[in-house]
C-alpha positions in Angstrom: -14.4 31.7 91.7 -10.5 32.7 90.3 -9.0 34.5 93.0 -7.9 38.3 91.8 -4.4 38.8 93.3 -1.1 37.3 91.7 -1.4 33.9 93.4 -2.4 30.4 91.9 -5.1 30.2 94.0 -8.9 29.4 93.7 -11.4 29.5 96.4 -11.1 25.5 97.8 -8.1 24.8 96.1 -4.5 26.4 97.2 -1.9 25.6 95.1 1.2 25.5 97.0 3.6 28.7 97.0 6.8 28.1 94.8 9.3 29.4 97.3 7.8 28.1 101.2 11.1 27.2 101.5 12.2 30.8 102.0 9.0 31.5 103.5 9.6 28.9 106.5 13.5 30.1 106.6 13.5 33.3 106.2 12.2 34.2 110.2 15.4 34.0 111.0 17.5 35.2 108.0 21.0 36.3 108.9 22.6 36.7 105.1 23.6 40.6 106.4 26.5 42.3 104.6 28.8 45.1 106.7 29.1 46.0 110.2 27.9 48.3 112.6 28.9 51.7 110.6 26.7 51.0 107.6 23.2 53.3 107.9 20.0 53.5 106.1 20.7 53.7 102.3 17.2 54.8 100.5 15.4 54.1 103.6 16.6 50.6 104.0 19.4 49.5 106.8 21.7 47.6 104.5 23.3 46.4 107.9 20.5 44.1 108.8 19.8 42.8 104.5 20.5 40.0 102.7 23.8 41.2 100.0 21.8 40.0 97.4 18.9 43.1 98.0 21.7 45.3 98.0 21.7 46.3 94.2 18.0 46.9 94.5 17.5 49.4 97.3 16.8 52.6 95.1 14.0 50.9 93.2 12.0 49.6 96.4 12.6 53.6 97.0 10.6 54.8 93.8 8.1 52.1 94.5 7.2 52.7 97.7 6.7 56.4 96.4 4.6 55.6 93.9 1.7 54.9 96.9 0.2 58.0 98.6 -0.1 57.9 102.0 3.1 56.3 103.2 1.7 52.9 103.9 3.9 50.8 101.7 7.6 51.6 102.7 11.0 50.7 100.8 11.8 48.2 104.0 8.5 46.5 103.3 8.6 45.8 98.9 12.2 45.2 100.3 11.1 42.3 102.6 8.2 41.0 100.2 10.6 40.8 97.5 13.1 38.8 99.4 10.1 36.6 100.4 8.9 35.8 97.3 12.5 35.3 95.3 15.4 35.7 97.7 16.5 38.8 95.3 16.9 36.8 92.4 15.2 38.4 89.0 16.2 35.0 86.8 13.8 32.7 88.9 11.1 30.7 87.3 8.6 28.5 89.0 6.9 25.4 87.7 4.0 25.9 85.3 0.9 25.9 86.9 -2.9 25.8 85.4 -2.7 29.7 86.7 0.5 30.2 84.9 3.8 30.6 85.7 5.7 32.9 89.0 8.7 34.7 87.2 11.4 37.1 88.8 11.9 38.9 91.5 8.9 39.7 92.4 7.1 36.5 91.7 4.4 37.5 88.7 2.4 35.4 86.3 1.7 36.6 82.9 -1.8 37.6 83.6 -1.1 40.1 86.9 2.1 41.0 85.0 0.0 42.2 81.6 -1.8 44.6 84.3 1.0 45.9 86.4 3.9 46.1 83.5 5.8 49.6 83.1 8.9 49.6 81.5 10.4 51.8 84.4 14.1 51.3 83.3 13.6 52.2 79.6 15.3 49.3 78.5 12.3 47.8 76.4 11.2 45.4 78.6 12.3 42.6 76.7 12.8 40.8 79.8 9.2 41.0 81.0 8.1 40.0 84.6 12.6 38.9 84.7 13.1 42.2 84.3 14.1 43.4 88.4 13.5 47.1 87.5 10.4 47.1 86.0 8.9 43.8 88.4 9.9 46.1 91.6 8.0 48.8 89.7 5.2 46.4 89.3 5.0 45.2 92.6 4.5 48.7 94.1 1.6 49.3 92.2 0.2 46.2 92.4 0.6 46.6 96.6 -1.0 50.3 96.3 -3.6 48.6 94.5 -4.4 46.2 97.3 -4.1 48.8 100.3 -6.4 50.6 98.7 -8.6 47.7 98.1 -8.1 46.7 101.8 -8.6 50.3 103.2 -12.3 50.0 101.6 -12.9 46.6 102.3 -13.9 47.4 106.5 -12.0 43.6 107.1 -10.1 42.6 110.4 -6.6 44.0 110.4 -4.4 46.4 109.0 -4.2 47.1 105.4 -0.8 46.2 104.5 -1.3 42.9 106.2 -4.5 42.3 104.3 -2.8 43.6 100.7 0.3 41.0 101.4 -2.2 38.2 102.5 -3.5 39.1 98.9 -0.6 39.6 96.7 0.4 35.7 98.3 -3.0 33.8 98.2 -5.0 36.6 95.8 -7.4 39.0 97.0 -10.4 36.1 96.8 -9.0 34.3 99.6 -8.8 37.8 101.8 -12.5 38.3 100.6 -13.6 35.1 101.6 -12.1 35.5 105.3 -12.7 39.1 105.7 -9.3 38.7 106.9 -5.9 37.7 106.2 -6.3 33.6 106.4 -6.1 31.8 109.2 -2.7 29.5 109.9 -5.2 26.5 108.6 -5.1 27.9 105.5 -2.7 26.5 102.7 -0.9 24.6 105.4 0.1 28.3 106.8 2.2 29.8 103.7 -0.1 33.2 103.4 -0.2 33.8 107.1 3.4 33.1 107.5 4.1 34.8 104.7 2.5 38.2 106.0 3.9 38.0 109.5 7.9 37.3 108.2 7.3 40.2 106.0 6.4 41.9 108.1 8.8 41.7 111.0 11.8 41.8 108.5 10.2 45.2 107.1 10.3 46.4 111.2 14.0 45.3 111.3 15.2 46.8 107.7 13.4 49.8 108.0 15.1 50.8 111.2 19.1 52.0 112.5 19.6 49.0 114.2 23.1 48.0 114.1 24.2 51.4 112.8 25.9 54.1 114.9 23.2 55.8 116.8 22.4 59.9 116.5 23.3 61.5 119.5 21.4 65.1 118.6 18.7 65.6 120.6 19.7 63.4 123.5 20.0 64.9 127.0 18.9 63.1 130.7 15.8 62.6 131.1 15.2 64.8 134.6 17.8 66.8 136.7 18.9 64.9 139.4 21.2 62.4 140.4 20.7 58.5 140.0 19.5 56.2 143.1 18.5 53.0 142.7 20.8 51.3 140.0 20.4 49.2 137.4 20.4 45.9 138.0 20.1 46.2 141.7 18.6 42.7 143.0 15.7 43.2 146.2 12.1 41.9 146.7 10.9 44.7 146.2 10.6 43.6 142.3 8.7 41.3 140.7 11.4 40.6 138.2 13.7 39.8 141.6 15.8 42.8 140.2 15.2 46.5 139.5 14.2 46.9 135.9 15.6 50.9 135.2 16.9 53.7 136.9 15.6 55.7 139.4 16.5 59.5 139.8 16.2 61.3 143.3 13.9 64.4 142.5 11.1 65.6 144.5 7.6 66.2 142.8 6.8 68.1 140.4 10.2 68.2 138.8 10.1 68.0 134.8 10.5 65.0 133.4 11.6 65.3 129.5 11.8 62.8 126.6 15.8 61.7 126.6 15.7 61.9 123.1 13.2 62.0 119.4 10.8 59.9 118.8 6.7 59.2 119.1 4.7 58.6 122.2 3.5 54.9 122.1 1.7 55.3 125.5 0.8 58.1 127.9 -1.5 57.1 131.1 -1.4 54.4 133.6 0.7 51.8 134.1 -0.2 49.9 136.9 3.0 49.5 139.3 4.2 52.2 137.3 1.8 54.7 138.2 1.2 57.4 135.6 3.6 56.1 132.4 5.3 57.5 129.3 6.5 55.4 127.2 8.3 56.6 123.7 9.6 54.5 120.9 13.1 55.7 119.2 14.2 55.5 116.0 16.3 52.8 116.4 13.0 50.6 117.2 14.1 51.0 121.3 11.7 52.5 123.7 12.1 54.6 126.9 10.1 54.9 129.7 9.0 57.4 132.3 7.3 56.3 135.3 5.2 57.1 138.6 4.6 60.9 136.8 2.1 62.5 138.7 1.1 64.6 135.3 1.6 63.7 131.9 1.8 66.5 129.2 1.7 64.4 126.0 -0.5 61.8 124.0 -0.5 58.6 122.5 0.8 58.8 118.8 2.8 62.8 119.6 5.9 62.8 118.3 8.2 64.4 121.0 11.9 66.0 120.5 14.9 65.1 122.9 14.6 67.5 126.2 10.8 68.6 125.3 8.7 68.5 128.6 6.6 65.4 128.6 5.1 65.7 132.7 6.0 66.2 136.1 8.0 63.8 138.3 5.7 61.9 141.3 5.0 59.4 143.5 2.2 57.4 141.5 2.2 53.6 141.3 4.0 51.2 143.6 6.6 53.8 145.0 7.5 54.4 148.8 8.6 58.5 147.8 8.6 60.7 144.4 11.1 59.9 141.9 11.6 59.5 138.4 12.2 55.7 137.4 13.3 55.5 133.9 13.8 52.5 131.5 15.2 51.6 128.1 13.4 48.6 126.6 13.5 46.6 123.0 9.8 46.5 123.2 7.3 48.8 124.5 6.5 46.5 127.5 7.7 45.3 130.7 10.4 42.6 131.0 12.4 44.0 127.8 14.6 46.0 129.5 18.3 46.8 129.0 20.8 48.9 130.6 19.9 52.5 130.1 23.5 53.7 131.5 24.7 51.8 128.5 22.3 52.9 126.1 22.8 56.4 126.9 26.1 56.6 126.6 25.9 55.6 123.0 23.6 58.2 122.3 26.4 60.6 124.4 24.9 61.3 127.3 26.2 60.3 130.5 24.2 59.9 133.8 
């Protein structure tokens, strides 16, 4: 059975991908262009990219729109592109019984024949080499898997399932009712998927640009007790993980600034928990509430009322303790007096 997606792949035989090299090193690819003061150009944080994606960034914007439903982003074809070619629209792989991976995005003649638009106008003399047209391509070709993998009813999300099938072909996803396991193909299409996916997170976000600082405001009245930092046993950690304001219960307790609730309920130690994720990919938290006001997935503005201030959790007295984090869990935390002040507030 010929596996349906792009790849040279038939069920019990996996024919190597052409570029694992990029695919192993890419993790941790650091090729970034500009400083701090660059921002998201056509949804894509040029900061954080390779130079060479750079010229590119406006198509993976028309391609991404070309998918209802907002599941395939510019950050995403972004990162898939660079996975499959490292930017480059002149590569060629070696023949293969399957055919041959050409450009930027990677096609073979048959997919290619399928997919093909001449998007620039230019004739598309340059077939699956041409980088306007192949980033054209592979946005259609990914809508044509999500929408394949939102019918399908298989384990995991369906951009995950549509990469696992534009890398191995869409067989392969069939076969595992999933995207395959790290045994498969000595790990290339499960690799693949998760690199892609971590550098779409990355590219897709501010990081590294200046942050916004509309919106931002304290996140209670009240002055600050317990610092940052502060060492005691009373911690797990050996140290205290956020900030505590001194307010009595009942006092309201308000997002510090935009973003969408990733959790509202209880946290354990914490007691009743709010934690929000920012668009900078940073999370806040707002713990020992003794009501909470919003749900999971809400998006919330800076200073809108998200619960009351309490004594829940692992407290001796009502207060507010508040944490910035790089993750939305415990043990991520970083210094929120620092983080606020780059968003202009001062505590």
């Amino acid at each position: 059975m010929k596996a349906l997606g792009k790849g040279a792949v038939v069920l019990g035989t996996a024919v190597p991908a052409v570029f694992m090299g990029i695919v192993l090193a890419g993790a941790g690819a650091s090729d970034a262009s500009g400083g701090p003061a660059l921002t998201l150009a056509h949804g894509l944080n040029t900061a954080l990219m390779p130079k060479a994606g750079h010229a590119w960034t406006s198509w993976y914007t028309k391609s991404a729109k070309q998918c209802p439903g907002g599941k395939l982003t510019p950050a995403l074809l972004a990162a898939q592109g660079y996975q499959e070619s490292g930017f480059n629209p002149t590569i060629e792989g070696p023949p293969t019984d399957y055919g041959t991976a050409k450009g930027i995005a990677q096609f073979i003649d048959s997919t290619w024949a399928t997919y093909a638009q001449d998007a620039d106008g230019d004739g598309t003399a340059l077939g699956a080499k041409d980088p306007e047209d192949a980033i054209m391509a592979q946005g259609r070709y990914m809508c044509k898997l999500v929408k394949d993998a939102d019918k399908s009813g298989y384990n995991g999300d369906s951009v995950s399932l549509a990469l696992a099938g534009y890398n191995a072909g869409w067989g392969w996803v069939q076969h595992y009712r999933a995207v395959p396991p790290e045994s498969f193909a000595a790990g290339q299409t499960y690799h693949y998927v998760r690199i892609i996916t971590a550098n779409a997170k990355k590219w897709g976000s501010t990081a590294g640009a200046p942050l916004s600082t509309q919106g931002w405001t304290k996140p209670v009245d009240g002055p600050v007790g317990t610092p940052y930092r502060a060492a005691g046993a009373n911690w797990a950690s050996g140290y205290h993980t956020g900030v505590d304001f001194v307010v009595p219960l009942g006092r309201t307790v308000r997002a510090a600034g935009p973003g969408e609730v990733v959790k509202a309920g209880s946290g354990g130690y914490y007691g009743n928990e709010v934690v929000v994720r920012h668009d900078d990919g940073m999370y806040s938290q707002y713990a020992h509430l003794s009501s909470i006001s919003v749900s999971k997935g809400q998006k919330v503005e800076g200073g809108q009322a998200m619960g009351l201030s309490g004594a829940t959790g692992n407290v001796t007295g009502p207060h507010l303790h508040f944490e910035i984090r790089t993750g939305p869990a415990y043990g991520s935390d970083i210094s929120p007096v620092s983080y606020l002040r780059q968003r202009g507030v001062s505590l």
